[in-house]
C-alpha positions in Angstrom: 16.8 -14.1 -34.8 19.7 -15.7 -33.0 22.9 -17.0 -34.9 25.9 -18.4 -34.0 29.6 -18.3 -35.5 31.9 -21.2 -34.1 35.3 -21.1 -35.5 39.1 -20.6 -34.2 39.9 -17.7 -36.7 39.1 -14.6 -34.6 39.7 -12.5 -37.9 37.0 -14.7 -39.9 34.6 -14.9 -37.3 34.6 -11.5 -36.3 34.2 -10.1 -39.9 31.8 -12.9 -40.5 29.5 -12.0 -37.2 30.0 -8.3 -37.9 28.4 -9.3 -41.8 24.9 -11.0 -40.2 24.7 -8.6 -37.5 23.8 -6.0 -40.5 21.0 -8.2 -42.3 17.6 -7.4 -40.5 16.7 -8.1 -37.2 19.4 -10.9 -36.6 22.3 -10.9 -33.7 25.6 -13.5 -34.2 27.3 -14.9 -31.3 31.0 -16.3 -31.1 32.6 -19.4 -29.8 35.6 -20.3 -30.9 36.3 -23.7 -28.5 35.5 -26.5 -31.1 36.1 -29.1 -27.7 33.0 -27.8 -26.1 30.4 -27.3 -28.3 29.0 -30.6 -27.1 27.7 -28.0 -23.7 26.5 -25.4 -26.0 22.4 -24.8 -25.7 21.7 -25.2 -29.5 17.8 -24.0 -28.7 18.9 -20.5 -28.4 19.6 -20.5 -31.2 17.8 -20.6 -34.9 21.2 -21.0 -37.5 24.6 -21.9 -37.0 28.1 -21.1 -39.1 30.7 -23.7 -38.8 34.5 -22.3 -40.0 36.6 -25.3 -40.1 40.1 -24.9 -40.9 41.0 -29.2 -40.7 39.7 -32.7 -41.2 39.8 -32.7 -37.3 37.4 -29.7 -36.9 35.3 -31.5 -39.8 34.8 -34.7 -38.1 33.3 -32.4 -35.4 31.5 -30.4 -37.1 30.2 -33.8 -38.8 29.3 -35.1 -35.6 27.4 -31.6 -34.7 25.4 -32.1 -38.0 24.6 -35.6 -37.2 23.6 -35.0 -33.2 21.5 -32.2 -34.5 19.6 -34.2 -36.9 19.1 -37.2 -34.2 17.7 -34.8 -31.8 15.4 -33.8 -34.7 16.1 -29.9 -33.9 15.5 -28.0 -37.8 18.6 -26.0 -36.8 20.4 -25.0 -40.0 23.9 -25.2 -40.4 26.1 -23.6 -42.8 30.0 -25.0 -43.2 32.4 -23.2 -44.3 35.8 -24.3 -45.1 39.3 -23.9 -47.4 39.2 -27.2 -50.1 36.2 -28.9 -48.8 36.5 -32.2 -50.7 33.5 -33.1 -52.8 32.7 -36.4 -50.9 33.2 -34.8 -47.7 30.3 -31.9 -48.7 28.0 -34.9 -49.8 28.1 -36.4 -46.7 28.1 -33.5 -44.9 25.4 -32.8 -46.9 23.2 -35.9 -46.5 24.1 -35.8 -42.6 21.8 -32.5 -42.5 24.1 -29.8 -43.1 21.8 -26.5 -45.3 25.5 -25.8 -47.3 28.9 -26.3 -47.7 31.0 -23.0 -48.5 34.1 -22.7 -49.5 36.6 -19.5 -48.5 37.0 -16.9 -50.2 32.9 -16.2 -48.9 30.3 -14.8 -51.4 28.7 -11.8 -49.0 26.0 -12.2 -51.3 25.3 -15.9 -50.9 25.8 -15.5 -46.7 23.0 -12.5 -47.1 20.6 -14.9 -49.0 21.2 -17.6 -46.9 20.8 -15.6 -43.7 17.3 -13.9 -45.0 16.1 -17.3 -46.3 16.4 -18.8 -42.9 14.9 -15.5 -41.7 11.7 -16.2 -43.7 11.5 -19.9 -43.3 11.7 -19.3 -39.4 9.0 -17.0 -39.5 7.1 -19.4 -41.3 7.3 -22.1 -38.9 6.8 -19.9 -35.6 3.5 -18.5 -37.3 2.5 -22.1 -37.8 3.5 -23.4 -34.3 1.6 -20.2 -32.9 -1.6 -21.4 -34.6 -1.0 -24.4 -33.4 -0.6 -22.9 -30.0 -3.9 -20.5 -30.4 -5.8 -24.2 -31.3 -4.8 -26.4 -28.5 -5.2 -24.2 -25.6 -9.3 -24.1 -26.5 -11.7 -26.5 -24.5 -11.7 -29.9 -26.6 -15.4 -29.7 -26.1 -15.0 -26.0 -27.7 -12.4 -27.2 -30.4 -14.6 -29.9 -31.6 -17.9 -27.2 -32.0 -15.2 -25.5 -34.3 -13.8 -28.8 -36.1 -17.4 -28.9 -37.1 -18.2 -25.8 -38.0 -15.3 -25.5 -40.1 -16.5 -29.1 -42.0 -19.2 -26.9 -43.4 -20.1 -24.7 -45.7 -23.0 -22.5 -43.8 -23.9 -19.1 -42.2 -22.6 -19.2 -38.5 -23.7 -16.1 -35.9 -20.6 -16.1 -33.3 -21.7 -14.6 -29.8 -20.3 -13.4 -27.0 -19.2 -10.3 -24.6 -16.4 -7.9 -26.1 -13.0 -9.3 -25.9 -14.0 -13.3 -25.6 -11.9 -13.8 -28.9 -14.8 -13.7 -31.8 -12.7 -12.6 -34.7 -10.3 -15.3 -33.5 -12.3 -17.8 -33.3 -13.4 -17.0 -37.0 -10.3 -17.2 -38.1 -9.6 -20.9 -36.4 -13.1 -22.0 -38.5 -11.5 -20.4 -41.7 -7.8 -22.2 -40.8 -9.7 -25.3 -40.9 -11.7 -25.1 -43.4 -11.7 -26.6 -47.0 -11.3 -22.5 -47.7 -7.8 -21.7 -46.2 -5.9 -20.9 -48.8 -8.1 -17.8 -49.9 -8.5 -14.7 -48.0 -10.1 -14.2 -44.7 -11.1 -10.8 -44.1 -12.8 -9.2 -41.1 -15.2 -5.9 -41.2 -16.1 -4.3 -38.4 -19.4 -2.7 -39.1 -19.8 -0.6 -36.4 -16.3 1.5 -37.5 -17.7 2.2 -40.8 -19.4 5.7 -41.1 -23.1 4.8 -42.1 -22.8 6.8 -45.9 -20.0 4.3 -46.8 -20.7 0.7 -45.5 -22.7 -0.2 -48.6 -19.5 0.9 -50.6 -17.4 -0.4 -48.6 -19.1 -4.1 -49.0 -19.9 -4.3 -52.8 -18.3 -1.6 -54.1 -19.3 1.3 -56.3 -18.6 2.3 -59.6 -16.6 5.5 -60.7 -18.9 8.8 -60.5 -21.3 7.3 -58.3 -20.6 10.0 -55.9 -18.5 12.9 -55.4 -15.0 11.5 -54.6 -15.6 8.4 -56.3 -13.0 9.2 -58.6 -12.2 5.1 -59.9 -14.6 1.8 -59.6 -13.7 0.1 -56.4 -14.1 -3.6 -55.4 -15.6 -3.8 -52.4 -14.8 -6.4 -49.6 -17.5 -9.5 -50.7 -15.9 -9.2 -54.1 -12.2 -8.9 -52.7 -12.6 -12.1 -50.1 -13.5 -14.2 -53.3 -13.7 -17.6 -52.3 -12.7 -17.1 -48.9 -14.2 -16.1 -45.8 -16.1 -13.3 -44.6 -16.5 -11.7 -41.2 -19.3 -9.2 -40.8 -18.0 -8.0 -36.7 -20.6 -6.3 -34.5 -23.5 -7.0 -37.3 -25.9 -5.4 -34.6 -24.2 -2.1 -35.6 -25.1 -2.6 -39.6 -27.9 0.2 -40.7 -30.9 -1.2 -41.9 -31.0 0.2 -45.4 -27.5 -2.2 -45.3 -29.0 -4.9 -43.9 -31.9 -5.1 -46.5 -29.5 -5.1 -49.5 -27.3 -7.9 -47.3 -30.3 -9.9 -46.8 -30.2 -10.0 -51.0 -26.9 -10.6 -50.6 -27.6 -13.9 -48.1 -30.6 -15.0 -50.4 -29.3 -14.7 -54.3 -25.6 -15.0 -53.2 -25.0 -12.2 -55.8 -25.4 -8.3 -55.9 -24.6 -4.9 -57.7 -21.7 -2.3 -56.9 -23.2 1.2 -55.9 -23.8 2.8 -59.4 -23.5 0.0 -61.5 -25.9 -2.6 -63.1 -23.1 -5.4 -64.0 -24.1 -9.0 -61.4 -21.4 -10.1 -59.4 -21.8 -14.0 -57.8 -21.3 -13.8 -54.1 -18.5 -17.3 -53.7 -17.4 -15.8 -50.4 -18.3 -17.6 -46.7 -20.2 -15.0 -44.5 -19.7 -15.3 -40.8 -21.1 -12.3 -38.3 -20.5 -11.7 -34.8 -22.4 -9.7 -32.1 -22.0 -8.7 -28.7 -25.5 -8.4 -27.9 -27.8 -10.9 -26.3 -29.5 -12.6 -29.5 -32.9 -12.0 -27.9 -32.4 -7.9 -28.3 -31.1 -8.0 -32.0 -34.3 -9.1 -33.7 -36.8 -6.3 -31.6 -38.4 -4.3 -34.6 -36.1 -1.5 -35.7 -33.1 -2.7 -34.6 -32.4 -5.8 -36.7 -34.4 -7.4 -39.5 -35.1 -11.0 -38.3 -35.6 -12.2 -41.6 -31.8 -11.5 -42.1 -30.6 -12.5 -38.3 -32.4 -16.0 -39.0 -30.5 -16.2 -42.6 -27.2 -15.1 -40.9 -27.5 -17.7 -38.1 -27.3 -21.2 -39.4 -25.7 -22.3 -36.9 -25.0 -20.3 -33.7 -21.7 -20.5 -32.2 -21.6 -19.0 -28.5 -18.4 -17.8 -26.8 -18.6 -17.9 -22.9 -16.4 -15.6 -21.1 -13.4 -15.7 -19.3 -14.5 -15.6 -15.7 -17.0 -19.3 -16.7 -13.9 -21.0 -18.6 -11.1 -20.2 -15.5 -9.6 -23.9 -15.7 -8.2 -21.9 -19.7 -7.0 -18.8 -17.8 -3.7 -20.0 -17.3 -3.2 -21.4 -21.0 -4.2 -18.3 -22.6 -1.7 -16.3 -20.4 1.1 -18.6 -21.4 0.0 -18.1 -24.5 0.0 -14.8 -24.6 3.6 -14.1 -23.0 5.2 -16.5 -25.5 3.9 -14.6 -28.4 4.1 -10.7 -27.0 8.0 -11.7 -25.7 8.7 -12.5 -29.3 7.0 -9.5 -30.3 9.1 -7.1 -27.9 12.0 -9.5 -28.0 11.9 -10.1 -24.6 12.5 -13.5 -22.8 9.4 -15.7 -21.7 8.6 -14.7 -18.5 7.3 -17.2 -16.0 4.3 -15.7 -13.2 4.8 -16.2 -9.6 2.3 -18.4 -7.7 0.6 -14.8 -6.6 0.1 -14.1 -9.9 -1.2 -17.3 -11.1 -3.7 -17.4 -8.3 -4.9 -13.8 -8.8 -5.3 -14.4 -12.5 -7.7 -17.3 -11.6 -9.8 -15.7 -9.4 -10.1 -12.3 -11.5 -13.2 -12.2 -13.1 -11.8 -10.5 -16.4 -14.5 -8.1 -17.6 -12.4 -7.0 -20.7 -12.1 -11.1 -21.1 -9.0 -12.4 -23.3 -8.6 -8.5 -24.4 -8.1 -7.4 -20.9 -6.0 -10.7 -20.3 -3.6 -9.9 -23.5 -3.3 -6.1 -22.4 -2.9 -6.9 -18.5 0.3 -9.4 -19.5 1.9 -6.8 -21.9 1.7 -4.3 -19.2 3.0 -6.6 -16.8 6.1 -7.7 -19.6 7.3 -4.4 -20.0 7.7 -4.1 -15.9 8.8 -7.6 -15.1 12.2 -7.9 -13.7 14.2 -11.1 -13.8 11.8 -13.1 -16.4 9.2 -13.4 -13.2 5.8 -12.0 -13.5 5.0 -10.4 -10.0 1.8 -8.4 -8.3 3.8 -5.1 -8.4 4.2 -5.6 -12.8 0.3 -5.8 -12.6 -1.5 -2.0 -14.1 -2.5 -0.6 -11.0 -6.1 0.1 -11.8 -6.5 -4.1 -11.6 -3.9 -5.0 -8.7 -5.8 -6.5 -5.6 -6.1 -4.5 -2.7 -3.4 -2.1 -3.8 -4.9 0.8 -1.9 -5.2 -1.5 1.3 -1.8 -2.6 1.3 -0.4 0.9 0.8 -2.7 2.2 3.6 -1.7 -0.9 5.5 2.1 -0.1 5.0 1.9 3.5 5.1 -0.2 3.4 8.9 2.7 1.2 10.2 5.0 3.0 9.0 4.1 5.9 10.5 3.2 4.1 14.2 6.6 2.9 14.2 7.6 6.7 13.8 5.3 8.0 15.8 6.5 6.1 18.8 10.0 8.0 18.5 8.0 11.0 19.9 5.5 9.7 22.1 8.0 10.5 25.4 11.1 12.9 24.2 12.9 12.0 27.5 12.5 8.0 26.8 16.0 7.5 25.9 16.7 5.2 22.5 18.8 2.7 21.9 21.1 2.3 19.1 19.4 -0.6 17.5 16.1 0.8 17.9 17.4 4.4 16.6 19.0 2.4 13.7 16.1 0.5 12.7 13.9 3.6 12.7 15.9 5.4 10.5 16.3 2.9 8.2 11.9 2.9 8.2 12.0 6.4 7.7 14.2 5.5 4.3 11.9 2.8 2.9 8.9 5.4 4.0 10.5 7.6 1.7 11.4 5.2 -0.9 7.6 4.6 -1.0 6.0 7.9 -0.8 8.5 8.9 -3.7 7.1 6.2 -5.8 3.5 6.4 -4.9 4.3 3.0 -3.1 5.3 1.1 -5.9 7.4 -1.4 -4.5 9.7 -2.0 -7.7 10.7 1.2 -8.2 10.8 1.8 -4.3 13.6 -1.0 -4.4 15.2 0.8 -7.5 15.3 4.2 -5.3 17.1 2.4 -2.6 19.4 1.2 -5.2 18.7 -2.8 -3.6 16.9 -5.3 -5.9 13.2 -6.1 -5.4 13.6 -9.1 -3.6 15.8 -7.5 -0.5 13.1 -4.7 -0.2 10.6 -7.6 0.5 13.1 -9.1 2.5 13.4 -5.2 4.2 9.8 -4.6 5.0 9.4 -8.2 6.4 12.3 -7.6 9.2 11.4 -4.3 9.6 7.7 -5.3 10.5 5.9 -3.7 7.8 4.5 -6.8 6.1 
């Protein structure tokens, strides 16, 4: 979290700044020019000190609270001051200010205000990311989930690993009548076969050896909430007879013990596989697949939604730059274009892990080709052979006739090839760290292989 300190006391504000810098993950700037705040970027920023030492610096500082409030930013602002008048706090106060301090500070007080904001700010970028995750679906797609979520049935999610399943699951529980109880998601296929039953109803202490206490298992945990049963292909099928009694009586019986627990939980499963190959005999009771699925909800992937590409990319930077604390790095036209025509086996997965990847490299707050993994990036080996056989015809032609005599320029531009060749082959011809070798920034070594002739 940003703050900023804006007072002429360098002692105060110094002390003050040094104070906030220690609570959590939060950073204080200075400013100590009350006649400019009016050019200060206030969206930098998530709280604000004022130190006012006047009734000319609180007029400002007034007029800060009240512009703040008209432009309807939630920016909290904290005043502190030596014999604040009461009237002047109230309308301080009712102009939008969080509180009114006066001098001598309580450190206590600054830490609870500072960690309050903390939370509350977490709050609201968790909700404005959900509502971030919900508007970049399909309104066609949005509207199956709208539905779904008006409901109280069974619903079978499809679609290929990585299309965003569990996420969708947890848009239809957001949504639902059921949000305020627990969602939780199981995914059956990581569950060693001896424990899945346990680990879904429970068991009772001494059932087995280890079973040293009664433990709740997840159907009785979720309560009244939701349910996710991922991969239910993977479920054995002594499990999936005693979930089919589950499905049908909506009650059942912790391992060991013979006390009835009611089933108030939502159940939604999900599957990878084509719905066609889950019910062959053997595989997956029908009588359960047809109790499970309700209502059928089908995820198509990435590469037959492309118009969403771009959305779920923005997306995606936004949240992984506040998760790396990172600024929120645009992509260059390239980019943008590759991304669309990619076909995205690994789907949103692949998508999410591709733009981390490509955060961590990015130079400048720009996305480029070069920040792409490798084992994705277009025609990488093309353009390297490409660069690497003109490279080396340019050099070649130095020793074609050793009594052709060279000019300067020529010399001079030859040598200057045989230091970008080098750059290259040093970097296993990655062109950002290339430009790093050379000590020039990224865009010059472009600009270097265009006028040199090698792009």
């Amino acid at each position: 979290m940003q703050g900023l300190v804006i007072g002429q006391d360098p002692g105060f504000t110094s002390s003050l700044s040094e104070l906030i810098d220690t609570i959590g993950d939060h950073t204080c700037h200075r400013h100590s020019d009350w006649t400019t705040t009016d050019k200060i970027d206030y969206t930098h920023f998530d709280f604000i000190f004022c130190h006012v030492v006047d009734e000319i610096e609180l007029g400002l500082v007034s007029s800060l609270v009240t512009k703040l409030a008209n432009t309807k930013q939630s920016l909290p602002v904290i005043v502190i001051g030596q014999h604040i008048g009461l009237e002047r706090k109230v309308r301080l106060l009712k102009a939008g200010a969080l509180e009114c301090l006066d001098r001598p500070i309580n450190r206590q007080r600054i830490r609870y205000l500072v960690e309050a904001i903390g939370v509350k700010t977490k709050l609201i970028r968790l909700r404005d990311l959900h509502s971030e995750q919900t508007e970049v679906l399909s309104t066609e797609f949005l509207k199956q989930i709208q539905v779904l979520a008006s409901i109280d049935a069974n619903v079978m999610i499809t679609g290929e690993t990585g299309v965003g399943k569990t996420h969708v699951a947890k848009q239809i529980h957001r949504l639902s009548k059921r949000c305020d109880q627990p969602f939780v998601a199981i995914n059956c296929a990581a569950i060693p076969e001896n424990l899945i039953e346990s680990e879904l109803f429970g068991h009772a202490k001494g059932t087995f050896t280890g079973a040293d206490t009664n433990r709740i298992g997840k159907f009785a945990f979720v309560k009244k909430g939701t349910i996710l049963l991922d991969e239910i292909d993977a479920l054995p099928l002594t499990a999936q007879a005693k979930l089919l009694h589950v499905v049908e009586e909506r009650a059942f019986h912790p391992l060991g013990s013979n006390q009835t627990q009611v089933v108030q939980a939502r159940i939604l499963a999900a599957t990878n596989k084509p719905i066609d190959s889950l019910v062959q005999p053997g595989v997956f009771r029908s009588d359960l697949f047809h109790r499970l699925s309700v209502f059928e909800l089908e995820i198509t992937s990435l590469r037959e939604r492309r118009s969403e590409i771009l959305r779920f990319a923005r997306l995606f930077a936004a949240e992984l730059a506040q998760k790396h604390q990172r600024q929120v790095p645009r992509f260059s036209t390239e980019v943008e274009n590759w991304m669309c025509a990619y076909d995205w086996p690994g789907n949103l997965r692949e998508l999410k892990n591709c733009i981390e990847h490509a955060l961590m490299c990015c130079e400048n707050g720009t996305i480029e080709m070069d920040d792409i993994p490798s084992r994705i990036r277009p025609d990488r080996n093309r353009k390297e052979a490409q660069i690497s056989n003109r490279i080396n015809g340019v050099l070649d032609k130095r020793y074609t006739n050793p009594n052709e005599k060279i000019d300067s320029p020529t010399e001079k531009k030859q040598q200057e090839i045989t230091r970008v060749y080098q750059a290259l082959e040093k970097t296993n011809f990655n062109r950002t760290r290339a430009a790093e070798e050379m000590g020039i920034s990224r865009a010059a070594f472009y600009k270097k292989l265009h006028t040199l002739g090698l792009i």
